[in-house]
N, C-alpha and C positions, 0 to 999 in steps of 0.2 A: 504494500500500500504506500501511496505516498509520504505518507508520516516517517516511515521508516529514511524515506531518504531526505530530511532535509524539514526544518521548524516551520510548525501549523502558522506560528504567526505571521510568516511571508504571507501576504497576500494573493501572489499568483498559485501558490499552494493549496490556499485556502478557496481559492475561484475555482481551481482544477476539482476541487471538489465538488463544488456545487453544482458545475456543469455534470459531473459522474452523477450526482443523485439526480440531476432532472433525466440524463438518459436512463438510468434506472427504474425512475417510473412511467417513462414513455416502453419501456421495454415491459412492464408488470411486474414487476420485482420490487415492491413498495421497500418491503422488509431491508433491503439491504440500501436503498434511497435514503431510510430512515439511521439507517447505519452511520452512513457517511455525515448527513446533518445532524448529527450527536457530536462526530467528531469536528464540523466546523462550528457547532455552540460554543465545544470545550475551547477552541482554541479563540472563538471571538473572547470568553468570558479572560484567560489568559491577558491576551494583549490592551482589551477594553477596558476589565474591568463587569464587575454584576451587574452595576448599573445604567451600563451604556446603553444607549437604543438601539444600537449594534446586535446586543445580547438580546436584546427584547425581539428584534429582525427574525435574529437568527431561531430563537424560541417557538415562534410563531409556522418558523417553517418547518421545523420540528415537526410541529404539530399535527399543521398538514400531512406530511408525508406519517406520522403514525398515524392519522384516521385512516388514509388511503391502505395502508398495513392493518387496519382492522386493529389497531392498539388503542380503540375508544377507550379508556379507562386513563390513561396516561396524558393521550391527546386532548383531553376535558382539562385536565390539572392543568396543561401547559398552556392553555388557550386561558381558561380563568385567571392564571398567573400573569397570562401576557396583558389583558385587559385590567387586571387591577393594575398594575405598573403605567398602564396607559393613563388611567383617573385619575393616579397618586399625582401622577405629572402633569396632568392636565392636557393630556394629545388630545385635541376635537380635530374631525374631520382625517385624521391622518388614513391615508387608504387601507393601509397593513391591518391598522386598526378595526375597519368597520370591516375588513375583506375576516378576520380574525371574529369578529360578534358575527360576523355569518356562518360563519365554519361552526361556531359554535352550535348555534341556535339551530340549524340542519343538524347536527349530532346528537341535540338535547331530542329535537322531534323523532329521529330515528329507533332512539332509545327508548320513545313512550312520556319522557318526564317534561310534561306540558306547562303545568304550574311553573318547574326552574326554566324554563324557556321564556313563559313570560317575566319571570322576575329578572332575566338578563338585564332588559332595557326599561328598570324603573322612572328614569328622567329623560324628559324632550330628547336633549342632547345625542343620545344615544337611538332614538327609534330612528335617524334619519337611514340605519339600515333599509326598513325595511318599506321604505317612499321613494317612490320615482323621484328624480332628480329632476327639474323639466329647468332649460337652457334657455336665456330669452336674447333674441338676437336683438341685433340693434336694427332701429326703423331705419329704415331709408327716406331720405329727408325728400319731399315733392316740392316741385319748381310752381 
């Protein structure tokens, strides 16, 4: 593996990984996707630090690829972690974010537990998951 040859916290090291876990799950191999985004958390938390949003990034795609590995029990923890981190800081709107209360809330309904699905998004703030976005273009000004 590439670890062996040479420190996680280089970054092109760290990318060679990521690129391996996205072919990994375009291949169906969630499990070993999820493998490798273990080993680039460990090495963002390393060079970042716990509380970087680096870590928080990298957390969240964790996540993802354990749901897709069918690791819902782990994937729930890392996604509730990853949104409490987001509140504690105050992220609104950040995409990772709302793309993460989605991921979630699909895993909560999968599960059956409807009640903690609604209690995700207790504040305005957070329901704009699940609202169309509507874009308002600009008038075109008439002669």
């Amino acid at each position: 593996m590439l670890r062996a040859q040479g420190d996680l916290t280089d970054n092109s090291l760290t990318q060679a990984l990521k690129t391996l876990a996205f072919v990994r799950i375009q291949q169906g191999r969630p499990g070993e996707a999820a493998a490798l985004k273990r080993e680039v958390l460990e090495a963002h938390r390393r060079k970042f630090g716990e509380e970087s949003v680096w870590v928080r990034h990298q957390m969240n795609a964790l996540g993802w690829a354990l749901m897709d590995a069918g690791e819902l029990t782990e994937a729930e923890a890392l996604f509730h972690q990853v949104l409490e981190r987001a509140r504690r800081d105050a992220v609104r709107g950040d995409l990772d974010v709302l793309g993460t209360a989605a991921r979630l809330a699909k895993l909560l309904n999968e599960r059956g537990a409807y009640a903690e699905r609604r209690r995700l998004s207790p504040d305005k703030r957070w329901r704009v998951i699940t609202r169309p976005v509507w874009i308002a273009r600009p008038s075109t000004p008439t002669c």
